[in-house]
Every structure is written in C-alpha cells, then in structure tokens.
MIGU-387177 format. One record per residue (C-alpha): residue number from 0; residue in three letters; x, y, z. Coordinates in steps of 0.05 Angstrom, whole numbers, padded with zeros to 5 digits. Layout:
R,NUM,ALA,X,Y,Z
...
REM end
This chain:
R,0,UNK,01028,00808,-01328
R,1,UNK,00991,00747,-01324
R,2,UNK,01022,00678,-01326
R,3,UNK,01007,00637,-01392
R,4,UNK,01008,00560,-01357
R,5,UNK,00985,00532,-01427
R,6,UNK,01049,00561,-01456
R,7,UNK,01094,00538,-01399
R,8,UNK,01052,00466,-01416
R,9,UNK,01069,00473,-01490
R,10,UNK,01140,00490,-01486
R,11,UNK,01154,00436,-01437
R,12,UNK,01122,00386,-01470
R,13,UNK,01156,00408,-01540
R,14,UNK,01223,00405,-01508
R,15,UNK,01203,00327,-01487
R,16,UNK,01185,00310,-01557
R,17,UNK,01250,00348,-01585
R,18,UNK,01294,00299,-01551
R,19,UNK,01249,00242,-01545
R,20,UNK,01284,00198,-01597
R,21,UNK,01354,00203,-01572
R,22,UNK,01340,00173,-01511
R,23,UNK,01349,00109,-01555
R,24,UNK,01395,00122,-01611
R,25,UNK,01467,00144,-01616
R,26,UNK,01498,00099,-01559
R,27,UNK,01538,00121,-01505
R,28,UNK,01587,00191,-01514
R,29,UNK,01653,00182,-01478
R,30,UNK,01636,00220,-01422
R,31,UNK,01576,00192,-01412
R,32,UNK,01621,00123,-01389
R,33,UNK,01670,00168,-01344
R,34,UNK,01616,00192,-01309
R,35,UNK,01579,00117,-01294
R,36,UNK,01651,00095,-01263
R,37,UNK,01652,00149,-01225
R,38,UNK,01585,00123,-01201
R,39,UNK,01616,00065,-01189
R,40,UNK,01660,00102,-01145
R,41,UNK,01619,00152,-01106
R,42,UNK,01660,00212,-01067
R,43,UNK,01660,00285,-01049
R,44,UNK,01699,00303,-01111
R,45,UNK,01740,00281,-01173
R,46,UNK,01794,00308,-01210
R,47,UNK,01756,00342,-01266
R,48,UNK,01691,00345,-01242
R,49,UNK,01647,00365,-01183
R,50,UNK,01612,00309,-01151
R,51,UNK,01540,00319,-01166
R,52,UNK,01548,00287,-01238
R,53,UNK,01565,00216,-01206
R,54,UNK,01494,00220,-01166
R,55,UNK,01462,00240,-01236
R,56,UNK,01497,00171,-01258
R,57,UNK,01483,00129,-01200
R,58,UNK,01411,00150,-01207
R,59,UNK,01417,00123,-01276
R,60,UNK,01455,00059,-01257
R,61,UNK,01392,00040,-01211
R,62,UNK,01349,00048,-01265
R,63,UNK,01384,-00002,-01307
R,64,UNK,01446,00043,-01336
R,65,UNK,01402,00034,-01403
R,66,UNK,01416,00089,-01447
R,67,UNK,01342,00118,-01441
R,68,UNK,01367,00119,-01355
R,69,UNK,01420,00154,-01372
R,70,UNK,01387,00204,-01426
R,71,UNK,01321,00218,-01393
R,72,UNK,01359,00259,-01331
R,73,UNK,01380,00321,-01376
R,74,UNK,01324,00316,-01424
R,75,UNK,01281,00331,-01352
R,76,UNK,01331,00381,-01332
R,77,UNK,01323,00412,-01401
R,78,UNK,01243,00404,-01391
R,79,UNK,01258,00452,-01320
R,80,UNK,01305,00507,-01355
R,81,UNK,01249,00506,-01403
R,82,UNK,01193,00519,-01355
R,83,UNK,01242,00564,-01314
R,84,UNK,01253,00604,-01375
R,85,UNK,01175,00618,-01382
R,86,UNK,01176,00643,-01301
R,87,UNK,01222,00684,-01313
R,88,UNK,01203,00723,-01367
R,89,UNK,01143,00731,-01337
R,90,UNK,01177,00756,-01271
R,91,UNK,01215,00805,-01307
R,92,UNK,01144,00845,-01330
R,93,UNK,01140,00802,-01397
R,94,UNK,01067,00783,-01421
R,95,UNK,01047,00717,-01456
R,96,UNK,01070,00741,-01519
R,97,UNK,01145,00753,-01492
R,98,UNK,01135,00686,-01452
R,99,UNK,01120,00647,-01515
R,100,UNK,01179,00674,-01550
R,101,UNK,01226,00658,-01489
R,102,UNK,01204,00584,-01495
R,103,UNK,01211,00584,-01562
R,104,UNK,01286,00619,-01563
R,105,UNK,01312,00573,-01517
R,106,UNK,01275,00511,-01549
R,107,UNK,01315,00517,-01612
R,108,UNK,01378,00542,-01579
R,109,UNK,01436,00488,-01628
R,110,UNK,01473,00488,-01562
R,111,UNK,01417,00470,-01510
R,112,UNK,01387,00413,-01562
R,113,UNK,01459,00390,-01557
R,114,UNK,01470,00392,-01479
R,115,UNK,01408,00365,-01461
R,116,UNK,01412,00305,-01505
R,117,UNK,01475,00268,-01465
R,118,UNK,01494,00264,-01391
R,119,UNK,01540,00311,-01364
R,120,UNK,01542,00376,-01311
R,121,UNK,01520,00427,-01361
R,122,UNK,01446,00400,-01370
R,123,UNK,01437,00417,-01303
R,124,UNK,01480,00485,-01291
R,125,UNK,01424,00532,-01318
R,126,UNK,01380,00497,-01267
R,127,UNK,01414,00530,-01212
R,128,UNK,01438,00587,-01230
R,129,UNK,01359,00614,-01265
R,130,UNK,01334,00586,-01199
R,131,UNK,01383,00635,-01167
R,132,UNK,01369,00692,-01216
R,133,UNK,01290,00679,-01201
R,134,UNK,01302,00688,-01129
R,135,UNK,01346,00744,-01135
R,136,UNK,01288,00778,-01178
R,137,UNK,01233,00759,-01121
R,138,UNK,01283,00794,-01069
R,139,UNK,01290,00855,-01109
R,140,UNK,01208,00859,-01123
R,141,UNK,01200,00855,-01048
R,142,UNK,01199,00790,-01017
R,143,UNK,01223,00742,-00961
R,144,UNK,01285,00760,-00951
R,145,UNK,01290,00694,-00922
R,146,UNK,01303,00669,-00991
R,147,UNK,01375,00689,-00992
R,148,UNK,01369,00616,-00956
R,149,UNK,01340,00588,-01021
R,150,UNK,01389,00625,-01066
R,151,UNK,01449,00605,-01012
R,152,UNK,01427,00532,-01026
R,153,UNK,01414,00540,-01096
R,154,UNK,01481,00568,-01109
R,155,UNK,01512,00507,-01064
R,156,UNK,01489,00452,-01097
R,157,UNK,01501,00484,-01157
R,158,UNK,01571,00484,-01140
R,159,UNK,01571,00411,-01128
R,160,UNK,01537,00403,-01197
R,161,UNK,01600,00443,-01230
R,162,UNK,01652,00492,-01208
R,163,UNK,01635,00550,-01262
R,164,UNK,01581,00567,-01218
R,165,UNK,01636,00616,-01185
R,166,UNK,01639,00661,-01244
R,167,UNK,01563,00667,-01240
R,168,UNK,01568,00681,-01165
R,169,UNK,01623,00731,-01180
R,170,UNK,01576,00763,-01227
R,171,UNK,01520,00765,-01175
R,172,UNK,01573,00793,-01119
R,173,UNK,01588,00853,-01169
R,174,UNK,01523,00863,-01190
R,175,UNK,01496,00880,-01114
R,176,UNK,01558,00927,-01103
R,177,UNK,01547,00973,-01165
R,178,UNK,01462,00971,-01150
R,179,UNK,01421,00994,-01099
R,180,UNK,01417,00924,-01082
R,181,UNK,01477,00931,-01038
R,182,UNK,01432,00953,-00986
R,183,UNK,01424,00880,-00971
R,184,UNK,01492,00873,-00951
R,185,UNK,01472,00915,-00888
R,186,UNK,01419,00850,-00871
R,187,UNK,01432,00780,-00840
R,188,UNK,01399,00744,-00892
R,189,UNK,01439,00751,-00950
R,190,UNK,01500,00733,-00900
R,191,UNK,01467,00672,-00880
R,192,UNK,01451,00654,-00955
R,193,UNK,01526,00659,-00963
R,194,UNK,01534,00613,-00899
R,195,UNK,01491,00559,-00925
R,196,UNK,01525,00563,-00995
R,197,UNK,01595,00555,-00961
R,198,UNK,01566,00496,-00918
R,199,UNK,01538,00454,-00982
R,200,UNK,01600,00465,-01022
R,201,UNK,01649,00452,-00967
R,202,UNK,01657,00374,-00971
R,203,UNK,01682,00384,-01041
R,204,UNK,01731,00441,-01016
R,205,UNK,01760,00399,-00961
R,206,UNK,01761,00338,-01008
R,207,UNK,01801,00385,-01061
R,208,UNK,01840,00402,-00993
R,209,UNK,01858,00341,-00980
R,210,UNK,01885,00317,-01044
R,211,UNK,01912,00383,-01065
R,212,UNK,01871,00414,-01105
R,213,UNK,01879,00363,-01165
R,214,UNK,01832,00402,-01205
R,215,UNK,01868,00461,-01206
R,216,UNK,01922,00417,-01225
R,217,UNK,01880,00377,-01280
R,218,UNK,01878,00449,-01308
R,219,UNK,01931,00472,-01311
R,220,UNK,01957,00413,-01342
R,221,UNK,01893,00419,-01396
R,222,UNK,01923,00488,-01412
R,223,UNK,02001,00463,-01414
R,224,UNK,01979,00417,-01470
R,225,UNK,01937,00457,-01502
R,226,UNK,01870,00426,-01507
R,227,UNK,01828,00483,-01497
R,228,UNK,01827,00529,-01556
R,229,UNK,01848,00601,-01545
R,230,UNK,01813,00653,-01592
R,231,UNK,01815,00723,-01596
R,232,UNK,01752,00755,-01586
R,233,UNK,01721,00772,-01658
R,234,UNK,01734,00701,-01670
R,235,UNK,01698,00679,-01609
R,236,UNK,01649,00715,-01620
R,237,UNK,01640,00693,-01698
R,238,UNK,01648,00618,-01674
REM end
C-alpha cells in the first residue's frame, strides 16, 4: 500500500499542538523533581528507575530546567510514537485510510495525552519497543537480517529507558518459538541481536549487582505496603 506522508505530517503535527500548552502550565509533577536530582546525580542505575530517565533530565537541565525543557522531551517522543504508529500500519498491509485512523486512535488515546504531557520513562517506552516491532516486521517481510543488530540495540536501550521492556521481550521470545519465525533461531544474527542487547543493558545489571539488586528490593517493599492496587481481572479490565 502506498505511504500517506501528508497524514504522517498531519498527525504529527496535531499531536504537537495537543500538548503544546502544557509545556507552560501546571508546574512541576513530583516525579518530574526526582528525576532532575537524579540528574544531578548521574549513574548506571537507581533504585526505582533505569538510568535513561536522568539523561532525559540532564538534557532538560542544560536547556534551562524550565518547565517547557522539561515538557518538550515527551511531547517529541509522543510526536515519534505518533509517526511510528503511521509506519506501521502501513507495514502491516494497511492503506491511507487505516493509516489515518491509526494516527487518529492513538492521538486521542486519555492515557497517551496523559504520558506524553510530563517527564518520566513511559513517554519514551513505546519508542523502543514499535521500533522493535517495525524491525521485527521488516525481518519477517524479508529483509537484512542484519537488523536483529538494530532490534538488539533497540531493545537495549530500551532497557536502560525502563525495565518492563523484559515482559515485551518475553513476549517477542514466545512469539518466535510458537511461529515459523523460529527458523531464525538457526541464524547468527538474531544471536548477535541478543549479544548487543545484553551488552547495552549490562552496566545497569552490574550496577544492580553491585548494590544488590535494590530494585527488586524497592519492589518488593512497594508490594509489602501495598501501594500498588491489586484487582481481579473484570475489574481491570472495566477500570
């Protein structure tokens, strides 16, 4: 099907304009001040976080730590799932019909005008993981298979951006074992891909290594107390 660019353009530019104004109202959310100390404080990893989200900050701390620095990083990040959205749908046989309904799903998502409106890990997450899914759909169509290398480093720093990306890797891992796409387990590439995944996230690994894996500990301790909410699943689903 053939690639609308004036609907990617559209949708992009809509999702710039959506959150626009919050770049200068509101003030600061909590987390949003966590994150700027940890700035402050730049390492390999932190108790509840993976380190990625203190580059975000220190990004925004050299452009003034002004709220618009600090709001303009996910409102671009939303501006890429956005246009990755559009790709995609197009990659997966969708025409520009389909493609303009994509944008606009995921334009008036509640949760994703939410997200990408403050600083934190999940504006970016979908970033890496669709960049992964896009590459995995390239693979299957027939390319490179030198791009396990991009989804290996795709999945790595997405990692260091938060440590959910595992169940999404899980997913991916289970996905190739019950498809034909298991085939690729017979080929270098993919094992490489793995390899360079491995070697981005491994500074956080050792760093959780050599403090003892505080945030396994941090959540434990979350669920001891209990923060997190635990529904059953009609519930979860209703909520």
């Amino acid at each position: 099907p053939p690639f609308s660019i004036p609907v990617l353009i559209a949708a992009v530019v809509a999702k710039l304009l959506l959150h626009l104004p919050g770049l200068f109202r509101y003030g600061y959310f909590r987390d949003e001040l966590y994150f700027l100390d940890c700035a402050r404080h730049l390492d390999w990893g932190y108790v509840d976080c993976a380190p990625l989200i203190a580059v975000y900050a220190k990004i925004a701390l050299l452009l003034g730590g002004s709220l618009p620095a600090l709001r303009v990083l996910p409102m671009l990040a939303g501006a890429g799932m956005v246009a990755l959205t559009v790709v995609l749908a197009r990659e997966l046989g969708g025409g520009v019909f389909a493609q303009a309904i994509a944008a606009l799903a995921i334009l008036i998502a509640p949760v994703h005008l939410m997200i990408d409106s403050i600083l934190s890990m999940n504006a970016f997450e979908p970033l890496f993981w669709m960049g992964c899914i896009y590459v995995l759909v390239r693979i299957i169509r027939g390319a490179d298979q030198r791009l396990w290398l991009v989804f290996g480093a795709l999945a790595g720093l997405g990692l260091e951006n938060k440590h959910s990306t595992l169940f999404f890797g899980a997913a991916v891992v289970v996905a190739i074992l019950l498809t034909p796409l298991r085939r690729e387990l017979l080929r270098p590439w993919i094992w490489l891909g793995a390899a360079v995944a491995l070697a981005i996230f491994l500074p956080n690994l050792v760093w959780q290594w050599q403090n003892g894996f505080p945030t396994l500990v941090d959540l434990q301790n979350v669920r001891a107390i209990g923060k997190n909410v635990e529904l059953a699943p009609i519930p979860f689903l209703l909520q």
